[in-house]
Residue frames relative to the residue before (quaternion, step in Angstrom):
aa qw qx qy qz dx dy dz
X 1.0000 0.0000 0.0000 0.0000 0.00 0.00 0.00
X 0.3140 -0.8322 0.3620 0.2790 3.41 -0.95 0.57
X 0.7173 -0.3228 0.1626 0.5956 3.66 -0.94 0.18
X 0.5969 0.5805 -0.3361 0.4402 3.71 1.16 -2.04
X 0.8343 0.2052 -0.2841 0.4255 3.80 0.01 -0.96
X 0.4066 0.4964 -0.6135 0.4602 4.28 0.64 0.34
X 0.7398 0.5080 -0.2702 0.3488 3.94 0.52 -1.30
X 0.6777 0.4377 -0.2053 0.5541 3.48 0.83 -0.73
X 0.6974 0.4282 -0.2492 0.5178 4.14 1.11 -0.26
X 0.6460 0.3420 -0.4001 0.5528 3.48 1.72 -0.10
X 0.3986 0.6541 -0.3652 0.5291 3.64 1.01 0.08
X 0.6041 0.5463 -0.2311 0.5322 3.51 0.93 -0.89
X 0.7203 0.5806 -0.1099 0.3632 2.55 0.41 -1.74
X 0.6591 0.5603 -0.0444 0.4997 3.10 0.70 -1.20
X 0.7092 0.3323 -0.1844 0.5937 3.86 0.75 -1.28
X 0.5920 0.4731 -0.4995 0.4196 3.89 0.83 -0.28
X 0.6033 0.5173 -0.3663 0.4840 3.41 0.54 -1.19
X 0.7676 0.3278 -0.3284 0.4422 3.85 -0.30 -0.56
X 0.5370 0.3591 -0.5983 0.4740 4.26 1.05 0.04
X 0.6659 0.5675 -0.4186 0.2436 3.76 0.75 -1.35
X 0.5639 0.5954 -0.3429 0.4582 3.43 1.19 -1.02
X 0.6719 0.5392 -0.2411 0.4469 3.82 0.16 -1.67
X 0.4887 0.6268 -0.3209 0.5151 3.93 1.11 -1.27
X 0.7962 0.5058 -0.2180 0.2507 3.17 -0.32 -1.78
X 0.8011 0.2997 -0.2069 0.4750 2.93 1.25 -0.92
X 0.3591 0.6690 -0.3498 0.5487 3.22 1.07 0.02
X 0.6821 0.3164 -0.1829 0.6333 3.42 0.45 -0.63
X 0.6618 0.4735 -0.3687 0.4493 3.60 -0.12 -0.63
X 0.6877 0.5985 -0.1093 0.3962 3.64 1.23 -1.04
X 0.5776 0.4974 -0.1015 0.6393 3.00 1.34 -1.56
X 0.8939 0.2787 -0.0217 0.3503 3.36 -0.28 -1.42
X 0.4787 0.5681 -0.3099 0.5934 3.73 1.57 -0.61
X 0.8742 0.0809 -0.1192 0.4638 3.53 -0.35 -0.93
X 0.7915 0.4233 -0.3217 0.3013 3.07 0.50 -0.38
X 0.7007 0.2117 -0.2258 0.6427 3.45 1.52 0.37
X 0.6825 0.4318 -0.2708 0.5238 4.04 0.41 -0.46
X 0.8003 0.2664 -0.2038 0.4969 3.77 0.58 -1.13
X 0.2927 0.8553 -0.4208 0.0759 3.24 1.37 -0.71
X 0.5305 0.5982 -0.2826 0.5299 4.18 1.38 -1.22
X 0.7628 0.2680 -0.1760 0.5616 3.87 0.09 -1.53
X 0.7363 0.3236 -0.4360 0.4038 3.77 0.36 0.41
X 0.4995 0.5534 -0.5106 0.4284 3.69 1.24 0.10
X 0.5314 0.6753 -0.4508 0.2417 3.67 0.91 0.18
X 0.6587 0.3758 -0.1629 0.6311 3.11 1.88 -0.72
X 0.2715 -0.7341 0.5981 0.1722 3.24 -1.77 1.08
X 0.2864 -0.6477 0.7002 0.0897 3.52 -1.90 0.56
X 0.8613 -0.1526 0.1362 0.4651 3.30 -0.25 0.66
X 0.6208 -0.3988 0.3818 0.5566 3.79 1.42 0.92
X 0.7778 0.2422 -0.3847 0.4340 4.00 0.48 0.31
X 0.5426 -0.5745 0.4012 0.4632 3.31 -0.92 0.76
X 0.5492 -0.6798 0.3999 0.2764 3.23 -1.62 0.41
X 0.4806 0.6826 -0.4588 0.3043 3.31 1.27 0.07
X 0.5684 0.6926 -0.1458 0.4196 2.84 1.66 -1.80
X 0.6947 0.2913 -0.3154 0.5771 3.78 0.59 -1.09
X 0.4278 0.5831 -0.5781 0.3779 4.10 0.21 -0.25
X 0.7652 0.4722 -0.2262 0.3746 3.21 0.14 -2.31
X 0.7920 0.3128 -0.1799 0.4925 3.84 0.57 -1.30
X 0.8985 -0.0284 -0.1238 0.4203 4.07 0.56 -0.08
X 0.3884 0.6306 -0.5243 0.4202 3.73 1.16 0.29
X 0.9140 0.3015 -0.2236 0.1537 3.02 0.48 -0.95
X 0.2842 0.6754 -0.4428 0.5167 2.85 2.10 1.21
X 0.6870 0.6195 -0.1976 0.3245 3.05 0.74 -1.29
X 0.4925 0.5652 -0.2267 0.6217 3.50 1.70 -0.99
X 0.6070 0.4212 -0.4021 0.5407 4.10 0.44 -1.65
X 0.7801 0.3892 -0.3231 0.3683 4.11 -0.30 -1.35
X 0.6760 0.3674 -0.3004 0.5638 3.69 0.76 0.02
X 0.6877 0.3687 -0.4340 0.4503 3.65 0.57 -0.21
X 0.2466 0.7448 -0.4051 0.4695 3.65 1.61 -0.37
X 0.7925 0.3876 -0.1191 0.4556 2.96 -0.45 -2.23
X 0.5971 0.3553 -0.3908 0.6037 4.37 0.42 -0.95
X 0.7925 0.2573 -0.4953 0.2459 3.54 -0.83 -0.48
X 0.3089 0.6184 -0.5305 0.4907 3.97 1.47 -0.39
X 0.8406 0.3003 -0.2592 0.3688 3.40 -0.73 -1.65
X 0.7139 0.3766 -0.4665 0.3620 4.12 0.46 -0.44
X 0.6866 0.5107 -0.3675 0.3642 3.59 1.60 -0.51
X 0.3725 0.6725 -0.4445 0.4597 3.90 1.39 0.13
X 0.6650 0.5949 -0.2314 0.3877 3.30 0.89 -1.60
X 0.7018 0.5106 -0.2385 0.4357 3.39 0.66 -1.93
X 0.7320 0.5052 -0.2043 0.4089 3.51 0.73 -1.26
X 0.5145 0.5539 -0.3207 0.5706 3.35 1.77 -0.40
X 0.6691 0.4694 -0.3224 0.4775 3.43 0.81 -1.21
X 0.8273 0.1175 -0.2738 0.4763 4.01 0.32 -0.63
X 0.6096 -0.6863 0.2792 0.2818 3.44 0.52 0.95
X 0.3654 0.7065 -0.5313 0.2917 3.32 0.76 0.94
X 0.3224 -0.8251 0.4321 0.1692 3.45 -0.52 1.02
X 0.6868 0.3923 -0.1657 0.5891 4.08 1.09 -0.51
């Protein structure tokens, strides 16, 4: 294999691991509180609504528009790190 295709497969490498990571939580967010924990978080309130309730219907946007915004900044980096410029 050649230097070009070891560099461009750890890059890969490298960008899979940060969607699987970013996923995980996303899911964990989406699907954790807002459907599995959903009981032990109606104990707390957000604005007069239980917190399960605001997880299920807008945390877990709120988590997608910020994990959005983290995978931007770790892919600027990566692309900094293997010197790709576009």
């Amino acid at each position: 294999m050649s230097e070009k295709q070891k560099h461009a497969t750890a890059y890969w490498k490298e960008n899979l691991r940060y969607l699987v990571i970013l996923l995980v939580i996303w899911f964990a967010v989406s699907y954790g509180a807002g459907i599995l924990f959903k009981d032990a978080l109606d104990a707390f309130k957000i604005g007069g609504f239980p917190l399960g309730f605001w997880f299920a219907q807008q945390g877990s946007i709120y988590v997608f528009v910020i994990l959005i915004f983290v995978y931007v900044r770790l892919m600027n980096k990566l692309d900094k790190k293997y010197g790709f410029k576009d």
